[in-house]
C-alpha positions as CSV (number, residue, x, y, z in Angstrom):
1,X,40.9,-27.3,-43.5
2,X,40.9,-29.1,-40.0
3,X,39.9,-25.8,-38.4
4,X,36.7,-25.0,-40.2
5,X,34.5,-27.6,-38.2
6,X,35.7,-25.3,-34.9
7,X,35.3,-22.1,-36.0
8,X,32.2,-23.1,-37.5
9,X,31.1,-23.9,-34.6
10,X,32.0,-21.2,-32.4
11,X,30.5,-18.9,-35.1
12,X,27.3,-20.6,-34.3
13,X,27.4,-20.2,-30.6
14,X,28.2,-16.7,-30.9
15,X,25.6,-15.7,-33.4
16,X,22.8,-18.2,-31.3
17,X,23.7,-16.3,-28.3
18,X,23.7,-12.7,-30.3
19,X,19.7,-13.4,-31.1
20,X,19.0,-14.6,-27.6
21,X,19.7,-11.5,-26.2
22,X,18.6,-9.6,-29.3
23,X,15.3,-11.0,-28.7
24,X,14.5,-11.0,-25.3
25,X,11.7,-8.5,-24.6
26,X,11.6,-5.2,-22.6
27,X,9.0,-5.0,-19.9
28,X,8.2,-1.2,-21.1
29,X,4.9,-0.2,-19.5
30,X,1.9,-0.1,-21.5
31,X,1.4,3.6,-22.7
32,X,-2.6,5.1,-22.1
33,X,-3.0,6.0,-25.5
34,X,-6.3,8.5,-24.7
35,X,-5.6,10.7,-28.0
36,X,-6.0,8.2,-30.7
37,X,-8.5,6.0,-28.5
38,X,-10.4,8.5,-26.6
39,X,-11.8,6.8,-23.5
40,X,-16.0,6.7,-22.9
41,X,-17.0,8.8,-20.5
42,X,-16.4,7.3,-17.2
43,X,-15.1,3.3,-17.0
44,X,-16.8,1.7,-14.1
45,X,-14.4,-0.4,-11.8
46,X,-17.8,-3.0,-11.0
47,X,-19.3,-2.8,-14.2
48,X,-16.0,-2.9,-16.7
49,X,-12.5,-3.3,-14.7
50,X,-13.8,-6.0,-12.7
51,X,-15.6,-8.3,-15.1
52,X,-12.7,-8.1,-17.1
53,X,-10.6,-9.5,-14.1
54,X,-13.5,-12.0,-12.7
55,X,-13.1,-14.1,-16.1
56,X,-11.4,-17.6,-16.3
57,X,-8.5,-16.7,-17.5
58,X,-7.5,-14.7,-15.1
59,X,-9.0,-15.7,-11.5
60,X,-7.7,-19.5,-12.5
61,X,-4.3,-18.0,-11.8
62,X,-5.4,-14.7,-10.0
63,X,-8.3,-15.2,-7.8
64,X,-8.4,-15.9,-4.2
65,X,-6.2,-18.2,-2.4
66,X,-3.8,-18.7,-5.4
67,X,-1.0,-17.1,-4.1
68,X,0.1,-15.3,-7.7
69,X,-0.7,-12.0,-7.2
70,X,-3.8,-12.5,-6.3
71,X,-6.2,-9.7,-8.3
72,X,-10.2,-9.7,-7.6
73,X,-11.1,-7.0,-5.7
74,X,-10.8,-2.8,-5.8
75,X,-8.2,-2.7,-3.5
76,X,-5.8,-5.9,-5.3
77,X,-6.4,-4.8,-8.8
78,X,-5.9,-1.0,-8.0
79,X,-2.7,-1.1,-6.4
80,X,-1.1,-3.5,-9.1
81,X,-3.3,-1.5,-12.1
82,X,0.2,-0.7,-14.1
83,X,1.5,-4.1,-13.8
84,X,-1.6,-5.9,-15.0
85,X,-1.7,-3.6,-17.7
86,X,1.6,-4.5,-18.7
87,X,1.3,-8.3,-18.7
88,X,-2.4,-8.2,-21.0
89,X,-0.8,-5.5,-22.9
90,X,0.9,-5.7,-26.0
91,X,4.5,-6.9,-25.1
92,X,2.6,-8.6,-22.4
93,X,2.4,-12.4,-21.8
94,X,-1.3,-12.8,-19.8
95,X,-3.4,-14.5,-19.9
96,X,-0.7,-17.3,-19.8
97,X,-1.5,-19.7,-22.3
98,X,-4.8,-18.1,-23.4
99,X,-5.5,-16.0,-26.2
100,X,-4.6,-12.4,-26.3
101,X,-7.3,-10.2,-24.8
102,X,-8.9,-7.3,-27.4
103,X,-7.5,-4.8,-27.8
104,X,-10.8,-2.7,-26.7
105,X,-10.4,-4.9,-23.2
106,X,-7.4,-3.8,-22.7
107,X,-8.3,-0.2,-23.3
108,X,-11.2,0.0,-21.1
109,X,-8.1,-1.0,-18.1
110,X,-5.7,1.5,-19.5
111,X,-8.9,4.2,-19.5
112,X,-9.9,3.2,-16.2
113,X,-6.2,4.1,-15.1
114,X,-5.7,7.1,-17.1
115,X,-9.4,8.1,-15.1
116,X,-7.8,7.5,-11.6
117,X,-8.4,4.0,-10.8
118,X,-12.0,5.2,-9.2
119,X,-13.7,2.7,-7.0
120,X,-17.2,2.7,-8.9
């Protein structure tokens, strides 16, 4: 009887540390699911990529001169296209704080990649 407050407890560490782990989430990357949401015709980088990036919730973290990965024009948001998908994605965690971006904003980036990443 004087042992079940210890073993109790230890129970509870290990299973508290089981679900910690169990819990923590992959960074997977964001398929481009083009067959069950076929992409328009062409995405425009000025007209749809960038517009997306321009908004509040991303350049108050992202635009120039903040110093976390800084993403607001062609050549910033093309070479970290994959890992911007990523973070508005799904499993993602952008905008920080914010509310979840549509999932038909998020398409037009995973299009845009699955296009080339053209400079339009």
């Amino acid at each position: 009887m004087k042992y079940k407050l210890p073993v109790l407890l230890l129970f509870a560490l290990v299973l508290s540390r089981v679900l910690l782990v169990a819990c923590a989430k992959d960074k997977v990357p964001v398929p481009v699911n083009v067959a069950i949401n076929p992409c328009p015709d062409t995405i425009s980088f000025a007209n749809d990529v960038l517009p997306i990036m321009n908004d509040a919730a991303c350049t108050y973290c992202h635009g120039p001169g903040c110093g976390i990965g800084e993403y607001y024009d062609y050549t910033t948001i093309s070479n970290s296209a994959q890992q911007i998908l990523n973070s508005i994605g799904p499993n993602g965690t952008m905008p920080q704080g914010g509310t979840k971006l549509a999932d038909s904003t998020v398409q037009k980036i995973a299009c845009w990649i699955s296009q080339g990443k053209k400079n339009n």
